[in-house]
C-alpha positions, -999 to +999 in steps of 0.1 A: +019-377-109+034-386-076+026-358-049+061-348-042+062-339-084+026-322-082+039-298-049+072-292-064+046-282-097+027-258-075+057-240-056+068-236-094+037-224-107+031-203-073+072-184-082+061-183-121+033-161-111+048-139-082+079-132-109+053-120-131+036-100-109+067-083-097+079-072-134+043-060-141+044-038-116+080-027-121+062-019-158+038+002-142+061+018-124+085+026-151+056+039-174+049+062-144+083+081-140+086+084-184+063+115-183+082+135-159+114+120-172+105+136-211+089+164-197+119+176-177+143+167-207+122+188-229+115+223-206+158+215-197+164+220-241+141+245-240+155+267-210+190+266-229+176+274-264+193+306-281+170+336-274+149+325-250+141+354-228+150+356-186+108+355-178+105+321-203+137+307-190+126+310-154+091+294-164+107+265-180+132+261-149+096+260-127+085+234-148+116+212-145+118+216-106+083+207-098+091+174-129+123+166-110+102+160-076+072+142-095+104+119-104+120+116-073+084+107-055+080+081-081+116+069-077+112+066-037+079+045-047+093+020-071+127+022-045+100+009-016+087-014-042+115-032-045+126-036-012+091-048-002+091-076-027+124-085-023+138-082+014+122-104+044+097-086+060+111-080+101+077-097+116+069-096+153+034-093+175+023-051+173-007-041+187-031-037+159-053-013+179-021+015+184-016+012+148-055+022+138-055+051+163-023+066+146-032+058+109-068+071+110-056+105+133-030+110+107-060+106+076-089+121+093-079+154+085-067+149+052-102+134+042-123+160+059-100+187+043-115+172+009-153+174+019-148+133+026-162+116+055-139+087+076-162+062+093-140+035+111-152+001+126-136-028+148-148-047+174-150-038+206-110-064+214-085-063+190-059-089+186-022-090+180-010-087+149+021-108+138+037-090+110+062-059+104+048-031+119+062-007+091+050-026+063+017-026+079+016+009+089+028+019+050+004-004+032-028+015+053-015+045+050-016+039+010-045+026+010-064+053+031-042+076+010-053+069-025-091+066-008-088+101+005-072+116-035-102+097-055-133+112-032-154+138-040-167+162-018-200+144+002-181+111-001-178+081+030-142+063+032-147+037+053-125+013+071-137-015+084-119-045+109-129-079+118-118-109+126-118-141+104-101-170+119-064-167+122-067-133+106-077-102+110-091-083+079-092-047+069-111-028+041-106+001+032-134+010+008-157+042-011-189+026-024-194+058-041-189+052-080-167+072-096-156+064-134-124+073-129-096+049-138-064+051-117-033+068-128+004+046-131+015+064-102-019+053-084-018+022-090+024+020-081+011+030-046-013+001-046+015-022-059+037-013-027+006-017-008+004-049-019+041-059-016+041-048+023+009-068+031+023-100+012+058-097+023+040-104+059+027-134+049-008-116+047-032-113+016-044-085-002-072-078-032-083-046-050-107-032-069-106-003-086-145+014-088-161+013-066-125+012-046-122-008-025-088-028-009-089-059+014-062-067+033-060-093+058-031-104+084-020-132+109-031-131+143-010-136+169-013-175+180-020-173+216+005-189+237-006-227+256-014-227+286+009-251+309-010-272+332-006-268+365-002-300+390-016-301+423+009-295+452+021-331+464+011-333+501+034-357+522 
């Protein structure tokens, strides 16, 4: 096989498995909004049945307004989805370290709230991140999200940053064991994660228990110096 036909094999291969990857996830999404979906179509029959009382009508109407959001939240997710894994990402050099101190100020609180403990890590220089801010900022706020919802009380969340060659890598991670397995609308939120980070030309992996999500990104290629003659004396 010449090397033109085995690269042209590849890239095909390489679309083969994205398209797949895409409509699993769209699965996963869709599986996630059908239990609202029949739960609000069922309490809306109910609510309108003949006889049903004003306390058991008002009871079913609770139960269809707190389904109807459950939807919508899962509908904005799968929306994002989309748009993540088909629209170019808008990539441009962000200061990485801005984006940490706003993230983790935003999930400290959340995670202490649950008895949880957020331990963060990064060297002492952080580089510049070329990528889409947004994206970025969406995929660790998912990540450090889902961390924070499948802790128990005493637990560690850590992140962690380095730097590994023209990347810089972040994992988010609880060592702790759990034994739980993750929801569809858990694992839609990890699904956007992942479109954001890979929409950026970045990589991302996941594991589920202990949980852990590693998620690297390009580094900012640092401009070239232009030499600088010596003046020409005459």
């Amino acid at each position: 096989m010449s090397s033109q036909a085995l690269e042209d094999q590849t890239c095909l291969e390489a679309q083969d498995a994205e398209r797949a990857r895409f409509l699993a996830n769209m699965s996963e999404g869709l599986h996630a909004m059908a239990q609202p979906l029949t739960i609000l179509r069922t309490a809306v029959a109910a609510s309108a049945a003949p006889g049903v009382d004003g306390e058991t009508q008002r009871r079913y109407l609770d139960i269809s307004s707190r389904q109807m959001e459950r939807a919508c939240g899962l509908f904005e997710l799968l929306r994002d989805f989309v748009t993540a894994s088909q629209v170019k990402a808008d990539c441009a050099p962000f200061d990485l370290g801005a984006l940490l101190a706003t993230v983790t100020d935003d999930q400290r609180a959340l995670i202490r709230a649950l008895g949880a403990t957020l331990q963060v890590a990064t060297p002492e220089t952080l580089p510049t991140v070329l990528g889409d801010l947004s994206r970025a900022r969406q995929a660790l706020l998912n990540a450090l999200n889902l961390a924070a919802s499948i802790s128990d009380r005493g637990d560690v969340v850590e992140l962690t940053v380095s730097i590994c060659g023209e990347h810089v890598e972040l994992i988010i991670r609880n060592d702790r064991m759990h034994g739980k397995s993750l929801k569809s609308r858990e694992r839609l939120i990890l699904s956007l994660a992942e479109a954001n980070v890979l929409s950026q030309r970045g990589e991302y992996k996941f594991a589920e228990d202990p949980f852990c999500v590693r998620v690297r990104l390009p580094i900012q290629p640092l401009e070239p110096r232009v030499a600088q003659s010596d003046p020409m004396i005459l």
